[in-house]
C-alpha positions in Angstrom: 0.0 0.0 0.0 3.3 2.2 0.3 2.1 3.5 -3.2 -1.3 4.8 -2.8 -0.2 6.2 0.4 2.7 8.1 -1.2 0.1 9.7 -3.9 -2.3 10.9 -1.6 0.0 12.2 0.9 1.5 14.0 -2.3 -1.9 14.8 -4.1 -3.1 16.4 -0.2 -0.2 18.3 0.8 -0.6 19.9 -3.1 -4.0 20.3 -2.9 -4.4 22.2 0.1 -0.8 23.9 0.4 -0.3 25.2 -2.8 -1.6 28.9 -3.4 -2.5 30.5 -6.2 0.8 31.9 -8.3 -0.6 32.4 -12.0 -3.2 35.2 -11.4 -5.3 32.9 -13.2 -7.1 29.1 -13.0 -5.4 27.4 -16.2 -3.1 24.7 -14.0 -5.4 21.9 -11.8 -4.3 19.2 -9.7 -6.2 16.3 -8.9 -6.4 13.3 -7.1 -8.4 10.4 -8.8 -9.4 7.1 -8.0 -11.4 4.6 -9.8 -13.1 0.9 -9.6 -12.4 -0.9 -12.9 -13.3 -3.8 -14.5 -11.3 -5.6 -17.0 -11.6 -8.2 -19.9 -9.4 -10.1 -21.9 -10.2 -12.8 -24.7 -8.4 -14.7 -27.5 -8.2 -17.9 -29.4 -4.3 -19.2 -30.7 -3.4 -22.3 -32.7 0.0 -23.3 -31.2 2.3 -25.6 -33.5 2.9 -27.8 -30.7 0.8 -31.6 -31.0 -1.5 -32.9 -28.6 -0.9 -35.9 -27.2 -4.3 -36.4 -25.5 -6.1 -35.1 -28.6 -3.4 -36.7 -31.4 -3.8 -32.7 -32.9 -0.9 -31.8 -34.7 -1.5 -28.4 -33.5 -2.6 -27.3 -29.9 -6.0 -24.6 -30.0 -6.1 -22.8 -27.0 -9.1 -20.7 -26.2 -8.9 -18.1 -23.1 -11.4 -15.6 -21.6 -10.0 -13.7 -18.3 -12.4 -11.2 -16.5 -11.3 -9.2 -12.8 -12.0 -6.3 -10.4 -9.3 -3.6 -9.9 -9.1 -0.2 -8.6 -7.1 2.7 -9.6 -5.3 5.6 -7.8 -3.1 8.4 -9.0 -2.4 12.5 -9.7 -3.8 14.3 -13.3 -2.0 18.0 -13.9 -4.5 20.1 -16.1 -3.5 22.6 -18.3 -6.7 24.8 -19.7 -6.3 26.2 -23.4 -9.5 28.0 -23.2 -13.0 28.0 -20.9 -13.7 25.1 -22.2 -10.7 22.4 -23.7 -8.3 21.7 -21.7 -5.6 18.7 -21.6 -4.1 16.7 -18.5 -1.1 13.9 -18.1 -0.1 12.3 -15.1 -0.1 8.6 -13.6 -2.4 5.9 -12.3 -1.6 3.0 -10.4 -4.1 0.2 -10.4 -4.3 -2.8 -8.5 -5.8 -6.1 -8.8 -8.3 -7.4 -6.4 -9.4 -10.5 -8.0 -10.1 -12.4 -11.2 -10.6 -15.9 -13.3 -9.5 -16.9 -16.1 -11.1 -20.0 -18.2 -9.3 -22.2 -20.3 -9.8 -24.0 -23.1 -7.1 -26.5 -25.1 -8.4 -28.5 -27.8 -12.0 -29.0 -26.2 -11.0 -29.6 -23.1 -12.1 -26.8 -20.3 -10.0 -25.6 -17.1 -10.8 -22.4 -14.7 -8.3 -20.8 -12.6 -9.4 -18.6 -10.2 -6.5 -15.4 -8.9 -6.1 -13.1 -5.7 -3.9 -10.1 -6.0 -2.8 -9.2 -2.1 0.9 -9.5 -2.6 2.0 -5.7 -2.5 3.6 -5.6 -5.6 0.9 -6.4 -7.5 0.3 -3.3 -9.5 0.7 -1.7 -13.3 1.0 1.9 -14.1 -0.4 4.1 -16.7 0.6 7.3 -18.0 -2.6 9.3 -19.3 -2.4 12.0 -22.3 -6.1 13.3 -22.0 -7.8 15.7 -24.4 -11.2 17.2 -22.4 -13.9 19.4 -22.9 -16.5 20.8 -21.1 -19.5 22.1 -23.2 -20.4 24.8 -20.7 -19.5 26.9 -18.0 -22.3 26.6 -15.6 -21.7 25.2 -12.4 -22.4 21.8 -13.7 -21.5 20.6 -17.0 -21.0 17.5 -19.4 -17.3 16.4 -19.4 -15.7 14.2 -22.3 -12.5 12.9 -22.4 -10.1 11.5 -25.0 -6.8 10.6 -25.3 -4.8 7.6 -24.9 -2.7 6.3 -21.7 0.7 4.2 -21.8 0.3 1.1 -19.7 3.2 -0.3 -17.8 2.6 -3.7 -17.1 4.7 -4.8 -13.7 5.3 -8.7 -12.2 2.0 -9.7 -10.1 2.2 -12.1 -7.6 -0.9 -14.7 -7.3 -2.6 -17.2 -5.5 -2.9 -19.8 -8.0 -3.5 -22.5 -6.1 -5.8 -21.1 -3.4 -2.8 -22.1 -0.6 -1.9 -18.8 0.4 1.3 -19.0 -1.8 2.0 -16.2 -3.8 3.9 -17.1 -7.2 5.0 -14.3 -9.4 3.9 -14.1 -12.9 3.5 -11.5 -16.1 0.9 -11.1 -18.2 1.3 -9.6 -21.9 3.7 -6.9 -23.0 5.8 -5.1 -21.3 4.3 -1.7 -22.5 0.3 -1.2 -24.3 -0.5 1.9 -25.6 -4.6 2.2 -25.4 -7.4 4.6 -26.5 -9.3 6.1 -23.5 -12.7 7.9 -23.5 -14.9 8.8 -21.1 -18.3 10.9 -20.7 -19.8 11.8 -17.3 -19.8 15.4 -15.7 -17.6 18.1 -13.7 -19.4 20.4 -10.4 -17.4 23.3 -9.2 -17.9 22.8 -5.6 -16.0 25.8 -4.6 -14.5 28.9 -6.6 -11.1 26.7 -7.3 -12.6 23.3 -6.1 -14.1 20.8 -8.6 -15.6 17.6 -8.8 -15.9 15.2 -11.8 -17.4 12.1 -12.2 -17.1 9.9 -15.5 -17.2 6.4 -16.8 -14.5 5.4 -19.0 -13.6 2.6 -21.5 -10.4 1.6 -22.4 -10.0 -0.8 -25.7 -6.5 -2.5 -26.6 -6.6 -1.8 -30.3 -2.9 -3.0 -31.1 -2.4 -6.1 -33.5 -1.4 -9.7 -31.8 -0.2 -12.0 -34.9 0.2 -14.4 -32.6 -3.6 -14.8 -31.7 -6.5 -15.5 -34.0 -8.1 -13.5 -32.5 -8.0 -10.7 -29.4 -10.2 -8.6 -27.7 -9.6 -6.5 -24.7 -11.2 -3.9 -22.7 -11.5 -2.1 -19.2 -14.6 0.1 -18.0 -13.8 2.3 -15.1 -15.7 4.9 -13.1 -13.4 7.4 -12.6 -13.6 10.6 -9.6 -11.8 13.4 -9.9 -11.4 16.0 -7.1 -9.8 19.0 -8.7 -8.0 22.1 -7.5 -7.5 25.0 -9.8 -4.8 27.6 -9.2 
């Protein structure tokens, strides 16, 4: 937990020691969290023969589906009343997930439990948002894309308590983000938003047949401008 303890001790101390310096509210800090859930399917035809099957090749079918939640700092920068763009970073951790199996007909489930504290991946957000008004309350879209650093996770795989460390896909993903929901100014430089967000892995995977991969996240932001 050193992590999330480390960002909000950050995000607070900014948040509420910071003053104003630019005469004017372009720059925004906030804090955000977020529950997100995750999917992941594909279908590959290994070269590798089955013995139990007598397949010269091996088919393997997997769906995956979990719960995580997300934590990190966004910096805004406003270009006008209304557009603005933010970066910053996100760590998210997994709470739990399964992941079915299928090899050449024949069906396996695995269940995971991410407590191990090292169990996390990181994303670097380049957002794009806009807010269609400037009344108090206002729709809120986002768009942009967020690098996604993928870190060793260390899981329960055979329900013992044992923790076993493992990887999962590359290294690096670079994916789409977009998200629709609302901002509240609370306060003069204070600001709420709330918005649900979709994230879709659009990169190719020759290795696979076929891939498809997406996380839905309902993201809060509390916001400070200076």
């Amino acid at each position: 937990m050193k992590t999330w303890t480390c960002l909000c001790i950050t995000g607070l101390l900014l948040l509420g020691i910071i003053k104003p310096t630019f005469g004017q509210t372009k720059f925004a800090l906030s804090l955000n969290v977020a529950p997100i859930y995750s999917h992941t399917d594909y279908n590959s035809t290994l070269p590798f023969p089955d013995q139990n099957t007598q397949s010269p090749t091996t088919v393997v079918t997997v769906s995956s589906h979990g719960f995580n939640y997300m934590l990190g700092l966004l910096a805004r920068y406003s270009f006008s009343p209304k557009w603005s763009a933010s970066t910053g970073i996100w760590a998210t951790h997994g709470l739990s997930g399964t992941t079915h199996f299928d090899i050449n007909g024949i069906a396996a489930q695995i269940p995971y439990h991410y407590s191990h504290p090292l169990t996390n991946a990181y994303k670097v957000p380049l957002l794009v948002n806009y807010q269609s008004s400037t009344n108090r309350l206002s729709p809120y879209f986002t768009i942009g894309t967020s690098l996604d650093f993928r870190s060793v996770s260390y899981v329960d795989l055979e329900g013992n308590g044992e923790e076993v460390p493992v990887k999962f896909g590359k290294a690096l993903v670079i994916t789409p983000l977009v998200g629709i929901g609302a901002i509240y100014h609370l306060k003069s430089h204070l600001l709420i938003v709330a918005q649900p967000t979709i994230q879709y892995n659009v990169q190719s995977h020759p290795t696979y047949s076929y891939y498809h991969s997406y996380q839905i996240g309902l993201q809060i932001q509390l916001m400070h401008q200076f």
